[in-house]
C-alpha positions, 0 to 999 in steps of 0.5 A: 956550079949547076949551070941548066942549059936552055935551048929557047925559040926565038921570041920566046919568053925567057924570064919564067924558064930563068926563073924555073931553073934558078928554083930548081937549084941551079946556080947558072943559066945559059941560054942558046938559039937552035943551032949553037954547038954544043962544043961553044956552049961548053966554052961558054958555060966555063965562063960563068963565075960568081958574083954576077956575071953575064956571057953574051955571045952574039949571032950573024944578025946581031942578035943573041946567040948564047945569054949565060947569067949567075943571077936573074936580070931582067933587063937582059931577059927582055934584051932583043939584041946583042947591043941591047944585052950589052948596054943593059949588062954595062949600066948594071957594071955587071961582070961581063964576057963577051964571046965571037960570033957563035957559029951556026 
């Protein structure tokens, strides 16, 4: 599995970077806030599996830390929250995997 790793500023558009990635041939994204280790994003991306699954791992603040995906969701993409990610994977029963808390 080809899993591109983003490191995206928070508030920015996540949608057309899946998107690129996804085009250039990957097979997985995971997307990480600064800060996350690489260590836990590693843990992270070995979750990942066909078909559709979703890795979410929270932040301090409730936020999302780290956001995996097998297939571009853009109702998670939009998610401002790790509850929001959350209720939105479950309504689509998605695969779903959830991490503690990423350290910082």
């Amino acid at each position: 599995m080809s899993v591109a790793r983003l490191r995206l500023a928070p508030g920015a558009p996540r949608l057309p970077a899946v998107v690129a990635a996804f085009a250039a041939g990957h097979t997985a994204v995971l997307m990480a806030a600064p800060g996350v280790p690489e260590a836990f994003l590693d843990a992270a991306g070995a979750e990942l599996e066909a078909p559709m699954t979703v890795v979410l791992g929270p932040d301090t603040a409730g936020g999302l830390a780290v956001l995996g995906l097998t297939e571009i969701a853009p109702a998670l993409l939009a998610a401002a929250s790790f509850e929001a990610a959350l209720r939105d994977a479950l309504a689509a029963d998605l695969a779903i995997v959830v991490l503690p808390e990423a350290p910082a």
